[in-house]
C-alpha angles and dihedrals in degrees: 000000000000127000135195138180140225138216151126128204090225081077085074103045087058109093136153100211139296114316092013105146089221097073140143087248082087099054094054100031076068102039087052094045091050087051099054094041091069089238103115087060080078094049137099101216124206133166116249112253118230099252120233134253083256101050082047088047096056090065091025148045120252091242096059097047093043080044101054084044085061102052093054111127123229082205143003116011140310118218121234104161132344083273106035135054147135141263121192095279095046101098092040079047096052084038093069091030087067098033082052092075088040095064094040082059094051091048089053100051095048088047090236089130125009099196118027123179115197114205096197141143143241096058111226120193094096089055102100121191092278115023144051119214134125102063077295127119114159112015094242101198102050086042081063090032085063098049108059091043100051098024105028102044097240106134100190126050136162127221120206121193122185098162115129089229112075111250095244094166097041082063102048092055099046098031102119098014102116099202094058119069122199122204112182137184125187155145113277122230099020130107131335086026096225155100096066081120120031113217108214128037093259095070138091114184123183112192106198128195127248113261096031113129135207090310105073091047084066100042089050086049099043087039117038105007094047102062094037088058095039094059089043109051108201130212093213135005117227111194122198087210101203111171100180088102074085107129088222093057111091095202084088148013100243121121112218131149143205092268103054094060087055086046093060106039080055096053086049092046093055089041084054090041094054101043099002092072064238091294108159131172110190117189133190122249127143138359126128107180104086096204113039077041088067111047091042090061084045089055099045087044081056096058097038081056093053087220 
């Protein structure tokens, strides 16, 4: 099995302001982490492409994409959303985010790696095709999703979202597209107030109430995510890795611990293992407290290496 990992340093000259919960401070927390860990030493390491106007086009329109290059400032910040917004190295930033899942598919296809994780920012999976919100500009893992399956010839891939929001734009984009399944957990309510009713066959959605713990993450993945796979019988598995369900991150109620990050990257590696050939392609979304952030990713890079 052979493992890389992704990143830019562009990922950490991106920021929306002081305080803002989405902040360099998490790419390198886990880049550090990972270090000292000794488990990049297993890694083969690259540095994440910028991907181009037709891998963005093939998530998003044209005009979203030409439009978000627009509003990039030569100084001081742009505003998305009231959460959201750019700095001068935001779009060169969401550039390599996005190129970043390019490269891990094309890893993947070539069986130079057979499991990638990609520690980039900005996140993606609130970035619908047309619009960015959420933190989110390009969705970075249907921009890879997309990829592997118009440019590089799979015909059946499975997208994984643990996030505690719920992937909106992830959603937006796949709804409808038979050869991708969706499988989605997520607090419920809590932005961006969706998901409780999926709105097209290929997805599997799991709200799940503030307060639940670990539990009724396994139950949601034994119960509901396991059968689905198991019909389906994915080529690769692309996972949106939000880590913000921590009990120790403020931005939700859920309940989560380290180990249950570690639990659930080991179910989807043996569901990987089993139909995948192990192909995994792991990418960064939330996750705000630094702390508990970096030792859950050291836990899930753990499992997808199998160590």
């Amino acid at each position: 099995m052979r493992f890389a990992y992704i990143t830019h340093p562009d990922c950490i000259r991106h920021e929306m302001g002081p305080h803002h919960p989405e902040c360099p401070d998490r790419v390198t927390a886990i880049h550090e982490r990972l270090r000292v860990e000794g488990l990049l030493d297993f890694a083969a390491s690259y540095e994440a492409p910028a991907a181009t106007i037709e891998q963005l086009s093939r998530a998003h329109t044209r005009a979203h994409v030409l439009e978000l290059q627009a509003q990039a400032p030569l100084h001081g910040y742009s505003a998305i959303d009231p959460d959201t917004s750019m700095n001068p190295h935001t779009w060169t930033a969401a550039l390599h985010a996005a190129g970043a899942a390019v490269l891990a598919t094309e890893l993947i296809k070539s069986a130079s790696a057979t499991r990638v994780f990609c520690n980039v920012r900005p996140p993606g999976h609130h970035a619908t095709r047309t619009a960015a919100m959420g933190f989110c500009f390009f969705n970075n893992v249907v921009v890879g999703i997309r990829h592997a399956l118009d440019a590089l010839g799979f015909e059946r891939v499975a997208l994984i979202d643990f996030d505690v929001h719920h992937g909106n734009g992830s959603e937006d984009i796949v709804a409808g597209d038979a050869r991708i399944l969706m499988l989605s957990t997520f607090q419920s309510p809590l932005y961006p107030y969706s998901g409780e009713h999926p709105s097209a066959d290929n997805l599997v959605s799991v709200p799940l109430a503030p307060y639940t713990d670990g539990a009724a993450l396994r139950t949601a993945v034994l119960d509901r995510w396991q059968p689905a796979l198991e019909r389906f019988q994915p080529q690769v598995l692309f996972i949106s890795a939000g880590f913000d369900a921590h009990r120790d991150d403020d931005i939700s109620q859920l309940r989560w611990r380290d180990e249950d990050y570690a639990w659930i990257t080991r179910e989807l590696v043996a569901v990987a293992n089993r139909h995948a050939a192990g192909r995994v392609v792991s990418m960064l979304e939330g996750g705000y407290a630094i702390p508990a952030l970096a030792r859950s990713v050291e836990r899930h890079v753990r499992e997808l290496m199998e160590l």
